[in-house]
N, C-alpha and C positions, 0 to 999 in steps of 0.2 A: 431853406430854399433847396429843391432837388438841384443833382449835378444832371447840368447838359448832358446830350449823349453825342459825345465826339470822337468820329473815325480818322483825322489827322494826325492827333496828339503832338507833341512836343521831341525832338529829337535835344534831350540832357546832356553834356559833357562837362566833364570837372578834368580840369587841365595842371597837373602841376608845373610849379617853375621852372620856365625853362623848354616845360613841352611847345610841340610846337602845333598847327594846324593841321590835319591831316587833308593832306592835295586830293583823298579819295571825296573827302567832300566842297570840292571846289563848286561843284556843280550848284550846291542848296542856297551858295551865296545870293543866286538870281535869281530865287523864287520867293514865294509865300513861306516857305514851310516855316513854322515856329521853330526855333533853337534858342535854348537858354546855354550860357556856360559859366561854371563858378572857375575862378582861377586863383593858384594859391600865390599866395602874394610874397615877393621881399622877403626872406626875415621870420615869414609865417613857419610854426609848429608842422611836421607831417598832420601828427594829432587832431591838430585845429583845424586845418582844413581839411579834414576827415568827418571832422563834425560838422563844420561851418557845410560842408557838400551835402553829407545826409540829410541837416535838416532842411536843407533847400531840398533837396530829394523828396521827404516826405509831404512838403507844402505843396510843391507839384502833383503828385499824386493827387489831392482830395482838390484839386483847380477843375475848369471846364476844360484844360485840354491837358491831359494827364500825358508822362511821357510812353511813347512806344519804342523809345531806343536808349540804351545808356551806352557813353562812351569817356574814357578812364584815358587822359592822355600820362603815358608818363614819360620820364627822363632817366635815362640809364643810371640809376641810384644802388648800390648795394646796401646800403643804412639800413641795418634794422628796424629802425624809427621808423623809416616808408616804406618798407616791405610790409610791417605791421599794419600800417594806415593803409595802403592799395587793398590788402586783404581784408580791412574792417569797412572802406566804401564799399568795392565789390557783394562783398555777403552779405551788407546792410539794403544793397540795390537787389542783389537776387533773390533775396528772401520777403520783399516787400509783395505783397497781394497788392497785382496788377491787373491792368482790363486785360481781356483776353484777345488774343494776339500781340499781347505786350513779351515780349518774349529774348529779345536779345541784346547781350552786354558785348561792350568792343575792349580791347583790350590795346591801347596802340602806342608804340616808342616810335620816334625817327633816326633816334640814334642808339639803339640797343643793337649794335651793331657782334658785338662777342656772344659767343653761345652761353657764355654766362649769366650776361644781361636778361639776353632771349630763354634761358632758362626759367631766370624769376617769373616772367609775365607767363608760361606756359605749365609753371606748376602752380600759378593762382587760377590758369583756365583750366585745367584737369581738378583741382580741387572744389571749384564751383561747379562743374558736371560729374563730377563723383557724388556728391553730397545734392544733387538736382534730378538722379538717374532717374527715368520715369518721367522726367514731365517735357514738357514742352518746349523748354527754354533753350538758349544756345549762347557758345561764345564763339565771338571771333576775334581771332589776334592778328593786328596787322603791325610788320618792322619797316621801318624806312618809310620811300616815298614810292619804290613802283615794286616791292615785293607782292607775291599773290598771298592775300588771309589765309589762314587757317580757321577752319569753323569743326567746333567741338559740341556734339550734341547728346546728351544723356539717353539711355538708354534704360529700360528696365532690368535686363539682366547685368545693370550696372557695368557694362561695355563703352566703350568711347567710338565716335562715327567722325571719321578725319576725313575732311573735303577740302583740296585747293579751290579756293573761286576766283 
């Protein structure tokens, strides 16, 4: 059976514990738009729901409404164990052959409040537009609930492109 051709797609987030909603999409609550979210559970592995995320990731992908946004909520964690897993969803979602203007990963803490925190999530978006330079795709990292994103867009001369929005 051919895949429909759908210009909606699915806006994806995988939430770990503890993350919370991000207020910037209050609005989607009242519409149509498709939203799936995997959340990690209790108790749950980083690991596991690293993979329990991907493979739902890749199942959406080959559906009738494939996603056109990924969004990575996380929780001010310094654990290796999640810094490893945030970086193997991340590069498992940008590296997936996507429909075309499928193009952008969110990156969002409410409580990454230390430059430390805000650190981690901002050398997983510099490292997914270093390794992206050239194409299309973009990240943006939002902190809190009314701080302005940062959006990080690769570059072919493998340069970084910093816009507040």
């Amino acid at each position: 059976m051919a895949k429909k051709i759908v210009t909606d797609g699915t806006l994806f987030m995988a939430l770990e514990v503890g993350a919370v909603w991000p207020e910037q999409l209050n609005d989607l609550k009242n519409t149509e738009a498709n939203i799936q979210a995997v959340v990690q559970a209790n108790g749950e592995t980083a690991e596991h729901f690293a993979g329990r995320t991907l493979e739902r990731w890749y199942r959406l992908l080959d559906s009738t409404s494939p996603p056109h946004r990924f969004m990575l909520g996380a929780r001010a964690n310094p654990d290796p164990c999640v810094v490893a897993a945030r970086k193997r969803i991340a590069l498992g979602v940008f590296e997936s052959d996507v429909q075309p203007g499928v193009s952008e990963l969110i990156l969002w803490s409410a409580d990454a409040s230390s430059g430390e925190d805000q650190g981690r999530l901002l050398e997983l978006a510099g490292t997914l537009v270093e390794t992206h330079a050239g194409s299309d795709r973009s990240v943006r990292v939002l902190f809190g609930s009314s701080s302005p994103s940062l959006l990080l867009k690769g570059r072919r001369a493998r340069t970084h492109e910093f816009h507040a929005a």
